[in-house]
C-alpha positions as YAML, in Angstrom:
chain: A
units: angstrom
residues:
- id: 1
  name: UNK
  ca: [0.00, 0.00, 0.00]
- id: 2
  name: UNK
  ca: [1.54, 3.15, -0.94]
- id: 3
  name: UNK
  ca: [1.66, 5.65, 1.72]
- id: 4
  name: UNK
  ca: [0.02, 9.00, 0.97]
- id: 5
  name: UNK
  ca: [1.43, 12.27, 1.29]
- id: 6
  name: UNK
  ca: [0.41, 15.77, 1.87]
- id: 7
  name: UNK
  ca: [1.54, 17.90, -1.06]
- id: 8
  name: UNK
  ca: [0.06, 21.28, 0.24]
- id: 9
  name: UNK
  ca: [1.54, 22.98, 3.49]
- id: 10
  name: UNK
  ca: [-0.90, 24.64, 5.57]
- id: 11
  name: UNK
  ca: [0.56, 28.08, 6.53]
- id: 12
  name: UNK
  ca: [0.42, 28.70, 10.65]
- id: 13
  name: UNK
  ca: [1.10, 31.92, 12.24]
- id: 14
  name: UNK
  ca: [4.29, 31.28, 14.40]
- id: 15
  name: UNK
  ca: [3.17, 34.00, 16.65]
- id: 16
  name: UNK
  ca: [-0.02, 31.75, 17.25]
- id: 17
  name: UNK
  ca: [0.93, 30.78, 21.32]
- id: 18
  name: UNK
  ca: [-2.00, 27.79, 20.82]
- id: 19
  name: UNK
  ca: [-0.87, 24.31, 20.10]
- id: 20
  name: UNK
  ca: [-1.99, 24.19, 16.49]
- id: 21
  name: UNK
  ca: [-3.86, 20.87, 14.86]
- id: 22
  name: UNK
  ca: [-1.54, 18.07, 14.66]
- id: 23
  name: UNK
  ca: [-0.70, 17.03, 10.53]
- id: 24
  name: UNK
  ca: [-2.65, 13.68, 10.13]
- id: 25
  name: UNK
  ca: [-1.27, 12.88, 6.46]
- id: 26
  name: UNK
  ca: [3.00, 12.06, 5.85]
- id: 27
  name: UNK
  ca: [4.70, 14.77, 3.74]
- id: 28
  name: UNK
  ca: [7.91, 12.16, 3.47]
- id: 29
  name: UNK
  ca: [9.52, 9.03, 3.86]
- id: 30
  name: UNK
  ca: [13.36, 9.13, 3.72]
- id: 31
  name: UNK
  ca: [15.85, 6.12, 4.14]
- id: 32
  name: UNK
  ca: [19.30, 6.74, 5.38]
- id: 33
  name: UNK
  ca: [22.71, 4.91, 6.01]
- id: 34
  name: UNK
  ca: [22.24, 2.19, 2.94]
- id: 35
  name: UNK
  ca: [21.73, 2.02, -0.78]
- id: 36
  name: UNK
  ca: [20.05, -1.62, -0.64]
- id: 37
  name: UNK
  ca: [16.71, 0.35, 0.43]
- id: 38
  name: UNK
  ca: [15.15, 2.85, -1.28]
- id: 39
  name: UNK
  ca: [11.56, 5.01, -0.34]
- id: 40
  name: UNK
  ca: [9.96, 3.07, -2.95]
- id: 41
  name: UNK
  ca: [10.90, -0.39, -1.95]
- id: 42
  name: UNK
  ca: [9.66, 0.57, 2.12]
- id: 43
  name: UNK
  ca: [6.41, 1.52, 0.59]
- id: 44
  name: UNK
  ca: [5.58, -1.13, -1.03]
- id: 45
  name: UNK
  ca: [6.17, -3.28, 1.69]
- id: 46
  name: UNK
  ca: [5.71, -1.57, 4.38]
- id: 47
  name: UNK
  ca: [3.18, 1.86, 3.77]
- id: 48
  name: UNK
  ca: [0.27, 0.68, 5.35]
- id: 49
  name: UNK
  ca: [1.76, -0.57, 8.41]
- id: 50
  name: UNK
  ca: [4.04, 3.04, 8.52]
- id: 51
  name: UNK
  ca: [0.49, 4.99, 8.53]
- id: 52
  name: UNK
  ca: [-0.97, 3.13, 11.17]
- id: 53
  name: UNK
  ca: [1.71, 3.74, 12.91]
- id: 54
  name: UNK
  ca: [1.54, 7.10, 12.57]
- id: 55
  name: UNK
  ca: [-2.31, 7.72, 13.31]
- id: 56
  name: UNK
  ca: [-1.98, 5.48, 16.28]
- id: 57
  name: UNK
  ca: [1.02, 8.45, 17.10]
- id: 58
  name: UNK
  ca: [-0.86, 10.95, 16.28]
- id: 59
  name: UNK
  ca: [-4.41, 9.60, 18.19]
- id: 60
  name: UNK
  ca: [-1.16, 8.97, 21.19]
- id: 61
  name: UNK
  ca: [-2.18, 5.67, 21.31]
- id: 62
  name: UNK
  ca: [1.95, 4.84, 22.39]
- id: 63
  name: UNK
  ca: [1.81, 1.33, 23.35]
- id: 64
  name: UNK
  ca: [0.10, 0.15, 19.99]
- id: 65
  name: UNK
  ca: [2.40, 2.46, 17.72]
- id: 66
  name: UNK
  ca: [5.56, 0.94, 19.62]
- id: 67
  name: UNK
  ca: [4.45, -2.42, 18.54]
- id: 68
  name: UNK
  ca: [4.24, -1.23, 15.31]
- id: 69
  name: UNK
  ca: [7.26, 0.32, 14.70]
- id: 70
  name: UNK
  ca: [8.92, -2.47, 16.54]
- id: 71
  name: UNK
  ca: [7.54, -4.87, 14.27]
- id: 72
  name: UNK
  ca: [8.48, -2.92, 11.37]
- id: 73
  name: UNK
  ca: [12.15, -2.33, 12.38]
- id: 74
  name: UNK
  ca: [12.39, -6.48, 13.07]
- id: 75
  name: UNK
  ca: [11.32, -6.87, 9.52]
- id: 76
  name: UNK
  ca: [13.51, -4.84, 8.22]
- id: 77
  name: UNK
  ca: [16.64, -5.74, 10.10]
- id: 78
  name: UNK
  ca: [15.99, -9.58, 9.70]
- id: 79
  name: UNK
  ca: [15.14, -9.08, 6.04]
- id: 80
  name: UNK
  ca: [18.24, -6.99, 4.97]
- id: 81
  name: UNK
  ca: [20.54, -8.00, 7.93]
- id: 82
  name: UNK
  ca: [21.39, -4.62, 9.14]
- id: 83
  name: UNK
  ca: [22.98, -3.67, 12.75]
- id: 84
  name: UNK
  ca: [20.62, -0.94, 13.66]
- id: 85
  name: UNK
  ca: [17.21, -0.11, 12.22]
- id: 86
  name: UNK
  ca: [15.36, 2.63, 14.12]
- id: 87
  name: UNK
  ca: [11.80, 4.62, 13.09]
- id: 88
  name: UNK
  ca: [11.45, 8.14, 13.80]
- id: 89
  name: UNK
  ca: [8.52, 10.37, 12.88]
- id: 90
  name: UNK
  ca: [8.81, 13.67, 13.44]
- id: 91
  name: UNK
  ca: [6.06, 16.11, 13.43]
- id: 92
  name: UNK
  ca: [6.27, 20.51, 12.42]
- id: 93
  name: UNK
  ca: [4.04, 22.88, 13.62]
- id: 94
  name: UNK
  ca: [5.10, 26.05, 12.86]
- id: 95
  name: UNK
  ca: [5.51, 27.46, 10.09]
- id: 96
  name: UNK
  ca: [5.30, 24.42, 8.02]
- id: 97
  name: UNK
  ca: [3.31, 21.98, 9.58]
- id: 98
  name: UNK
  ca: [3.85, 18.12, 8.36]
- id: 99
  name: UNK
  ca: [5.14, 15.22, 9.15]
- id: 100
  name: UNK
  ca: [8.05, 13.10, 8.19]
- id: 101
  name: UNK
  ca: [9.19, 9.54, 8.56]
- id: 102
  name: UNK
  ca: [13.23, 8.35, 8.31]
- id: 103
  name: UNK
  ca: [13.97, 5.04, 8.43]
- id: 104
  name: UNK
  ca: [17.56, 5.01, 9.55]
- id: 105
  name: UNK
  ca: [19.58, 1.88, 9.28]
- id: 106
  name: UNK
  ca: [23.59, 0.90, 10.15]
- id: 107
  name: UNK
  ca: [25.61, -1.48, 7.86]
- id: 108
  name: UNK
  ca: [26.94, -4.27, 9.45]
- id: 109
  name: UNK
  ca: [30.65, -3.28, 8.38]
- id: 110
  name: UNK
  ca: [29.82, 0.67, 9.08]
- id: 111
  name: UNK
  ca: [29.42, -0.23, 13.20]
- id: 112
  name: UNK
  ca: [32.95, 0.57, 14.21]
- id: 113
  name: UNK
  ca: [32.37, 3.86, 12.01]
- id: 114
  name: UNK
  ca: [28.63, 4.52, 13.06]
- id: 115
  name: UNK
  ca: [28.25, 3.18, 16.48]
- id: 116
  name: UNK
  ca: [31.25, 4.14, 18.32]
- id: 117
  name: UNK
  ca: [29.77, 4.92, 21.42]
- id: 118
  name: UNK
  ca: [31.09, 4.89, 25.35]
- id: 119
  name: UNK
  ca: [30.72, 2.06, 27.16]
- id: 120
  name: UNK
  ca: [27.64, 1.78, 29.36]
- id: 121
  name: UNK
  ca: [27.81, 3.53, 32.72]
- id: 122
  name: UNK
  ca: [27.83, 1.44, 35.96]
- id: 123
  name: UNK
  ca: [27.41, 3.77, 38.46]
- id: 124
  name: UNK
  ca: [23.71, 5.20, 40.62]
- id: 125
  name: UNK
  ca: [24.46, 8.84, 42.23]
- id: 126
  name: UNK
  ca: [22.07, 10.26, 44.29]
- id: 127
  name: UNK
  ca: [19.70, 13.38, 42.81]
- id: 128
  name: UNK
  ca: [22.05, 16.74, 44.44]
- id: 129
  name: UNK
  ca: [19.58, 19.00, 46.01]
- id: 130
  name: UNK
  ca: [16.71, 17.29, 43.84]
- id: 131
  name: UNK
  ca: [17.54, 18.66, 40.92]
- id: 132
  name: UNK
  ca: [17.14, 15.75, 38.64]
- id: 133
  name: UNK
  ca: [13.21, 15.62, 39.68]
- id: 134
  name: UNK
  ca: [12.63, 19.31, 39.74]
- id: 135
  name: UNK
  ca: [13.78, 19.51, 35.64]
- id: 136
  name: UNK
  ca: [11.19, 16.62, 35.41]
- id: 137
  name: UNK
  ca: [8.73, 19.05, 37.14]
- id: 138
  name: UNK
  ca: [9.92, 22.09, 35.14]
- id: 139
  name: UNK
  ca: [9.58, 19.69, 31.95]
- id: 140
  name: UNK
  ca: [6.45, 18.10, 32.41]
- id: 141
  name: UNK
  ca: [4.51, 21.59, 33.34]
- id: 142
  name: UNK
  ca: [5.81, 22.99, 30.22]
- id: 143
  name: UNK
  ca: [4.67, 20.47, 28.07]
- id: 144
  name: UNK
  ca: [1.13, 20.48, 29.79]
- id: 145
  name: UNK
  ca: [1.41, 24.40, 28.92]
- id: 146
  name: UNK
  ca: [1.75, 23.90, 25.44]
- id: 147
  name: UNK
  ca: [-0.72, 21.41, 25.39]
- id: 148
  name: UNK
  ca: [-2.80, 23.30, 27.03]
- id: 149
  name: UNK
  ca: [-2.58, 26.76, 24.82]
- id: 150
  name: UNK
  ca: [-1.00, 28.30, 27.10]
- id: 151
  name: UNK
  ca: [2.63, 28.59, 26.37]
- id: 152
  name: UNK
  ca: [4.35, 31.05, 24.41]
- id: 153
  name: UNK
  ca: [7.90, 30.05, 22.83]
- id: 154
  name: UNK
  ca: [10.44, 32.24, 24.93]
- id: 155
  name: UNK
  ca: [12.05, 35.49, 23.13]
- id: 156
  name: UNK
  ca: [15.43, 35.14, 25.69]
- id: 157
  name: UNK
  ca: [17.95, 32.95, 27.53]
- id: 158
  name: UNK
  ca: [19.08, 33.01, 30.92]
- id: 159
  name: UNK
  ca: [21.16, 30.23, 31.01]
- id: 160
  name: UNK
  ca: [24.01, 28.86, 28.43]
- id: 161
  name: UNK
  ca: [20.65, 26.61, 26.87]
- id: 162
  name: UNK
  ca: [17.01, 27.32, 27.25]
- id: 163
  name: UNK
  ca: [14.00, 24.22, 26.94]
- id: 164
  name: UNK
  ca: [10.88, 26.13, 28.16]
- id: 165
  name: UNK
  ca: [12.32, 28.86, 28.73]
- id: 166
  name: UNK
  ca: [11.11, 30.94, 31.67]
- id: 167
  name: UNK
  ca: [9.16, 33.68, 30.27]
- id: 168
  name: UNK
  ca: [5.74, 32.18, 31.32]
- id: 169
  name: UNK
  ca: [4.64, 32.92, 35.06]
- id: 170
  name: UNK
  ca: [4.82, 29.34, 35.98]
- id: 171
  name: UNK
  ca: [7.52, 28.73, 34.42]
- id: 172
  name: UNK
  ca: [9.38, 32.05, 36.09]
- id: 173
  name: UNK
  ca: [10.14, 30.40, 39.31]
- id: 174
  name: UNK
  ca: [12.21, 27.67, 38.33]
- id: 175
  name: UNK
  ca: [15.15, 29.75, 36.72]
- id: 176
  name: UNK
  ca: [15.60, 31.27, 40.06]
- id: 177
  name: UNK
  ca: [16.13, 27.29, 41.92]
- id: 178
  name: UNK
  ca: [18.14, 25.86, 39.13]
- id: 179
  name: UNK
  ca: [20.64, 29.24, 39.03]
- id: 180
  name: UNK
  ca: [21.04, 28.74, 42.88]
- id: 181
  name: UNK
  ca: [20.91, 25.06, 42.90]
- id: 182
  name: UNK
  ca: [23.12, 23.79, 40.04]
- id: 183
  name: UNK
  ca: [26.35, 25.85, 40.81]
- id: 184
  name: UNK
  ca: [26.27, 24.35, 44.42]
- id: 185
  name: UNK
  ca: [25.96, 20.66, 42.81]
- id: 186
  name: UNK
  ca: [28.39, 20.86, 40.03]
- id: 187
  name: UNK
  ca: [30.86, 18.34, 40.53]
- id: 188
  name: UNK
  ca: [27.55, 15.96, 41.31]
- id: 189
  name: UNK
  ca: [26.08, 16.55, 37.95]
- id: 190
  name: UNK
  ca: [29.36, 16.33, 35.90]
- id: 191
  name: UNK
  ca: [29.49, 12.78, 37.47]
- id: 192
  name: UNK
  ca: [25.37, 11.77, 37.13]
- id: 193
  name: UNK
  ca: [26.55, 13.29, 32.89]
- id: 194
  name: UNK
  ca: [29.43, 11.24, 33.25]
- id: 195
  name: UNK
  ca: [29.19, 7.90, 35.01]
- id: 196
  name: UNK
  ca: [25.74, 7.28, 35.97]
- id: 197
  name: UNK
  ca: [23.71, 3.88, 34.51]
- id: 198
  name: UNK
  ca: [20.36, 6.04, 33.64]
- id: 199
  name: UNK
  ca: [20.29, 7.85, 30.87]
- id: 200
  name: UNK
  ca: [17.59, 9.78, 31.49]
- id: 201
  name: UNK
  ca: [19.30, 11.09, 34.59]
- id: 202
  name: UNK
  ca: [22.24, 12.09, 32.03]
- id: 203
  name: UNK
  ca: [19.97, 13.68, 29.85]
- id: 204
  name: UNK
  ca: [18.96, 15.86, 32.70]
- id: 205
  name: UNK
  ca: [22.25, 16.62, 33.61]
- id: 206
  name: UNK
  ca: [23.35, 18.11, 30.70]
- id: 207
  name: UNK
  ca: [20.40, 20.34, 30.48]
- id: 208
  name: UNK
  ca: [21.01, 21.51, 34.42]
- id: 209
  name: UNK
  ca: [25.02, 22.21, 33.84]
- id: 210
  name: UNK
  ca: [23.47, 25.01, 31.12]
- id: 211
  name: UNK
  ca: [23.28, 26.86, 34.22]
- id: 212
  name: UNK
  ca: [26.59, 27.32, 35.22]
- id: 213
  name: UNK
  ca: [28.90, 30.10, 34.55]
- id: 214
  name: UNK
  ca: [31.55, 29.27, 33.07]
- id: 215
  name: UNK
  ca: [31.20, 27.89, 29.57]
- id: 216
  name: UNK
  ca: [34.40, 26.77, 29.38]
- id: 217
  name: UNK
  ca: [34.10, 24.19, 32.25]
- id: 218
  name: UNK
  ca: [30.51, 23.82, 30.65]
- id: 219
  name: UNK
  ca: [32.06, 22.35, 27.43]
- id: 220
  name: UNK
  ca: [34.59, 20.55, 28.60]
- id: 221
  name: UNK
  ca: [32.04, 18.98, 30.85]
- id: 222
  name: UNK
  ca: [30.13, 18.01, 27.81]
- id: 223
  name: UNK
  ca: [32.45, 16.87, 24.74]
- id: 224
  name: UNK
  ca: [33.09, 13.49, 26.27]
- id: 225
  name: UNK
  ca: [29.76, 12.55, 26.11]
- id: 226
  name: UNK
  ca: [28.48, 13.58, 22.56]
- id: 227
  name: UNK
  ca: [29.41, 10.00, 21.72]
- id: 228
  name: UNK
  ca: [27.37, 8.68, 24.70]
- id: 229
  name: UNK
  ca: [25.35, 4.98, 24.14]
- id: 230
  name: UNK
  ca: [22.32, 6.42, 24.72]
- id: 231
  name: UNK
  ca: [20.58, 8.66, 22.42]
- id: 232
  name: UNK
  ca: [18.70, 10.80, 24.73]
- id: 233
  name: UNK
  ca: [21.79, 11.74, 26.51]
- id: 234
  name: UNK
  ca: [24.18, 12.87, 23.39]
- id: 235
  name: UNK
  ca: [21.04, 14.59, 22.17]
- id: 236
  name: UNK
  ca: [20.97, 16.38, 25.00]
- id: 237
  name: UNK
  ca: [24.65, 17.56, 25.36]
- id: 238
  name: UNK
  ca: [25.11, 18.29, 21.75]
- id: 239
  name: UNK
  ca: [21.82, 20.70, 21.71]
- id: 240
  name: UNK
  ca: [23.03, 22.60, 24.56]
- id: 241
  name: UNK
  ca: [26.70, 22.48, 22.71]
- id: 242
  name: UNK
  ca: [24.46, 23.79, 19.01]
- id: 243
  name: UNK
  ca: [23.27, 26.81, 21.81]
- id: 244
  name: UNK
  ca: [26.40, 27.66, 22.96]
- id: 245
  name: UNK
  ca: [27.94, 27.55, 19.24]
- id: 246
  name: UNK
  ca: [25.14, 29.95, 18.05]
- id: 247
  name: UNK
  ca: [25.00, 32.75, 21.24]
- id: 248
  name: UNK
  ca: [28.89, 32.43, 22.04]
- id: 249
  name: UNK
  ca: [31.09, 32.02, 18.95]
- id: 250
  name: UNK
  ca: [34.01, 33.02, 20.77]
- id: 251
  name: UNK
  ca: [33.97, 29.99, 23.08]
- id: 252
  name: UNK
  ca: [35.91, 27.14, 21.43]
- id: 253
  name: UNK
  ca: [33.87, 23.91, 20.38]
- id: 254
  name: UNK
  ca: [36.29, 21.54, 18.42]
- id: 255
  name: UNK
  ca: [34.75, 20.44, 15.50]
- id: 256
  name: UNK
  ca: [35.76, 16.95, 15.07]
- id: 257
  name: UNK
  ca: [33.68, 15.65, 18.07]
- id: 258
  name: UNK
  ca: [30.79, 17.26, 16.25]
- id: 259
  name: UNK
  ca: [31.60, 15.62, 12.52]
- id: 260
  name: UNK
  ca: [31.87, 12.15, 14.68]
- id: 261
  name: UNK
  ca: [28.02, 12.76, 15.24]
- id: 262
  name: UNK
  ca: [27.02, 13.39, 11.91]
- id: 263
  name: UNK
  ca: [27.41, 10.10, 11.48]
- id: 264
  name: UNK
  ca: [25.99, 8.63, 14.12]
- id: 265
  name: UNK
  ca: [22.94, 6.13, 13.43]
- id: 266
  name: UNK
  ca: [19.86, 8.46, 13.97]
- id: 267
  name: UNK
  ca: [18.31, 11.34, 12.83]
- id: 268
  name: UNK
  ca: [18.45, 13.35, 15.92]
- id: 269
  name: UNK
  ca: [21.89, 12.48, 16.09]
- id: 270
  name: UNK
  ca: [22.25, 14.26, 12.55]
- id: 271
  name: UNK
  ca: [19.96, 16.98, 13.08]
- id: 272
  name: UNK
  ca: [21.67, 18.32, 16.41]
- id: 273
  name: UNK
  ca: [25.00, 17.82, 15.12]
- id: 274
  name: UNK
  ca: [24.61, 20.16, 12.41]
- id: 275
  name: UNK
  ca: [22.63, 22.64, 14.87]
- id: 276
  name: UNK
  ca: [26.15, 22.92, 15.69]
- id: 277
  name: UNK
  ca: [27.98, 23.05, 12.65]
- id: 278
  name: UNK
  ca: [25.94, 25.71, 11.07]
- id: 279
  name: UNK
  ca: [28.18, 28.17, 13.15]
- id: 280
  name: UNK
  ca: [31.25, 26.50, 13.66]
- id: 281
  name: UNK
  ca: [31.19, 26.44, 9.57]
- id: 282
  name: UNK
  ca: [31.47, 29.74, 9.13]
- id: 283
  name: UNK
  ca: [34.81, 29.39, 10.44]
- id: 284
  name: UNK
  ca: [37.61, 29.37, 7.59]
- id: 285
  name: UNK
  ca: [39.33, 27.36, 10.68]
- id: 286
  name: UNK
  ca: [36.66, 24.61, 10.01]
- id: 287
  name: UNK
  ca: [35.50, 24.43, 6.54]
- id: 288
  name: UNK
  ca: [38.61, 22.33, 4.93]
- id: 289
  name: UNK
  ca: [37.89, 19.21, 7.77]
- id: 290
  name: UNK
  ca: [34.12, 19.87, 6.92]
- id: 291
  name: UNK
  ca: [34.50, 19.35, 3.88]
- id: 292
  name: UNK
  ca: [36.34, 16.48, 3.52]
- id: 293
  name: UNK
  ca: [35.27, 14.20, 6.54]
- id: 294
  name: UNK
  ca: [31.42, 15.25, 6.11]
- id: 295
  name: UNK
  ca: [30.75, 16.30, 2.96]
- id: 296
  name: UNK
  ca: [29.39, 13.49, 1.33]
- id: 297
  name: UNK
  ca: [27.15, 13.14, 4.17]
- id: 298
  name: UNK
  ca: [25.54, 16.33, 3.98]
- id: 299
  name: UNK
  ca: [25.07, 15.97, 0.35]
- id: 300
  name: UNK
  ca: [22.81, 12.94, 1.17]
- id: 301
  name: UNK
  ca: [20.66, 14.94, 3.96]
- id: 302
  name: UNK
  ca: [20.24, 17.52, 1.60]
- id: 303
  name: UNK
  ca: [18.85, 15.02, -0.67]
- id: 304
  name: UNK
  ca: [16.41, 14.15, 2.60]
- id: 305
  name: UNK
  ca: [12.62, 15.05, 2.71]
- id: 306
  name: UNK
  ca: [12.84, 15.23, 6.60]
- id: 307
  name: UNK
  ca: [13.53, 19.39, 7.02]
- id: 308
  name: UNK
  ca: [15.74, 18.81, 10.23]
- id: 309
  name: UNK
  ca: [18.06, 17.30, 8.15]
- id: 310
  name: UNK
  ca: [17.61, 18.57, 4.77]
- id: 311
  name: UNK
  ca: [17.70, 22.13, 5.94]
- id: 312
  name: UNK
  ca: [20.80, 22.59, 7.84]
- id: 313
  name: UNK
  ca: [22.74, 20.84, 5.25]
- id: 314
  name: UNK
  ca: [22.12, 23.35, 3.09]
- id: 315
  name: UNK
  ca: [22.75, 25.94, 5.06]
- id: 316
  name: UNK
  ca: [26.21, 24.56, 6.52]
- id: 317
  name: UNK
  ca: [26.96, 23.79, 2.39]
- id: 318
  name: UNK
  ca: [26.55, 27.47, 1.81]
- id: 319
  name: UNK
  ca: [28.65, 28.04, 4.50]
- id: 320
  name: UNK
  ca: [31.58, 25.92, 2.80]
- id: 321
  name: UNK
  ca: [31.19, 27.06, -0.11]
- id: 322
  name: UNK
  ca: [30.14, 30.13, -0.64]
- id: 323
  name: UNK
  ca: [27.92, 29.71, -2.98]
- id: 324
  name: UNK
  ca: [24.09, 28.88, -3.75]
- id: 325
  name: UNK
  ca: [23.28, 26.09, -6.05]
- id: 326
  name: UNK
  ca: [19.82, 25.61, -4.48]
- id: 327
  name: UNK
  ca: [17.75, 23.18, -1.77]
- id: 328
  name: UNK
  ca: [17.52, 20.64, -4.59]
- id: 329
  name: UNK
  ca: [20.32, 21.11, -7.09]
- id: 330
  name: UNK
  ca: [22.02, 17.72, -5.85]
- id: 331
  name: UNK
  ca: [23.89, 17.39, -8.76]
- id: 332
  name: UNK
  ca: [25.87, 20.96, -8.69]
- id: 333
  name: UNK
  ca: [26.41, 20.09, -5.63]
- id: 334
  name: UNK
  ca: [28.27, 16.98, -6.03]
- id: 335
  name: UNK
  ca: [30.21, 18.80, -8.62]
- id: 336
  name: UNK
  ca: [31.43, 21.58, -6.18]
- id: 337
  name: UNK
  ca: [32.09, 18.48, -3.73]
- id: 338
  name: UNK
  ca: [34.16, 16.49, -6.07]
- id: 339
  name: UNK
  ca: [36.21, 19.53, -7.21]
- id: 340
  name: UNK
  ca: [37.01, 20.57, -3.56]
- id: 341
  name: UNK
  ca: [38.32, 16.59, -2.89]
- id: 342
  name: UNK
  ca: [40.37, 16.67, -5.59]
- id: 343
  name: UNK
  ca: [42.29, 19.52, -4.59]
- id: 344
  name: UNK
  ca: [43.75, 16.91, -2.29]
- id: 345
  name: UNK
  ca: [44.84, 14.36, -4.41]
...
């Protein structure tokens, strides 16, 4: 069954502080990491399975679209052998609302490449002043406030990374605690980031050592664990990383961790790691390493449907090159790509 997608973009006013209808029709499908599948090939054998899956997202029925993405990603991996299959939908609201499915696999001979994560952490720490379960709070209320209607998307930043933000009244409080509470448990949360077996509790941690003032010790706190095993967690250090990149240019962020990232397995790894290279590509510093460790990989997520991917690519190929062959002028690009590698032969 051949999955059906939107091909007209409802226009929603980004000013708009109400949660706006969720998409209920896909506007892409996008494989990554291997030429044995293609869009076409997933469709035909799997498109009506993929849109249940997404209306049982959408109607947040969880535990029957987990079963269903689980079942899809079995199939796949048995049928094609791969080491890593993963399923991510990803719905827009403003400006362009949509949504968009990747279907991310790993090679098994592209693992040491791909996967080269930390080992698992061993160790429990206790939460340092309850910090851990007041972000949970702080989280939790803002999503109820966008759900809700009554959130509006914050304007400014008091700390080195923003979620929420604080800007609402009930959200106000909170940057007050965590500005007090998270210098006074530093070394604690470095070692929850660092060592402890939860990755949720990592996640956390890298959000609550925004708050700190010095962004040096912030990212040398964090590079060691953009390459941690659990997605959540390097999501979550290399967004507050893209953050820092973007408000503070003149704080050093080495760009190889970040290229190491790109190629990481999923599309949030992909999408946050060139949050970050947007700005540390306007570098001269940067662009020649860019280029020749990640260029070829941009120039497949430009060729995505799935705009976290797509459109960052294009921007961070601008960047490099200096010049604008257009969102879907793939082959120019590959030409400007090949003649900048073969400068170094």
């Amino acid at each position: 069954m051949k999955i059906f997608f939107l091909s007209t973009l409802l226009v929603i006013n980004s000013a708009c502080a109400t949660m706006p209808q969720t998409p209920n029709q896909l506007n892409g499908l996008d494989t990554f990491g291997s030429k044995r599948i293609t869009t076409s090939v997933i469709e035909q054998q799997f498109g009506s399975q993929l849109n249940q899956f997404a209306k049982a997202e959408e109607g947040r029925d969880f535990d029957k679209s987990s079963l269903i993405k689980q079942k899809i990603e079995s199939s796949i991996k048995n049928q094609y052998q791969f080491a890593y299959v993963k399923i991510s939908l990803i719905t827009y609201f403003q400006p362009n609302p949509g949504k968009y499915i990747t279907i991310d696999v790993v090679e098994p001979e592209d693992v040491a490449s791909r996967m080269a994560f930390l080992p698992e952490p061993k160790a429990k720490f206790d939460d340092p002043n309850g910090l851990i379960a007041l972000w949970e709070e702080y989280l939790q209320l803002g999503f109820e406030l966008q759900r809700s209607g009554q959130f509006e998307y914050p304007k400014t930043c008091h700390a080195w990374h923003c979620t929420h933000g604080f800007e609402n009244s009930k959200l106000a409080p909170y940057l007050k605690k965590f500005n007090e509470l998270v210098p006074l448990s530093e070394s604690k949360l470095v070692d929850i980031l660092h060592k402890d077996t939860r990755p949720q509790f990592r996640a956390n941690a890298a959000f609550l050592l925004a708050h700190i003032k010095n962004g040096k010790a912030l990212i040398r706190y964090l590079l060691p664990i953009v390459n941690d095993p659990a997605e959540v967690a390097r999501n979550n250090v290399v967004r507050v990383l893209s953050e820092v990149a973007m408000k503070h240019p003149k704080l050093h962020i080495p760009v190889e961790p970040i290229l190491k990232v790109l190629n990481f397995p999923a599309t949030t790894d992909r999408n946050k790691a060139s949050a970050v290279l947007e700005y540390l590509s306007l570098k001269e510093e940067n662009k020649l390493i860019i280029i020749r460790t990640a260029g070829k990989t941009l120039i497949e997520m430009l060729k995505l449907k799935q705009p976290n991917n797509h459109d960052p690519a294009y921007i961070i190929l601008k960047n490099l090159s200096g010049n604008d062959f257009g969102k879907h002028d793939y082959q120019a690009w590959e030409n400007w790509l090949n003649q900048e590698l073969s400068k170094d032969r």
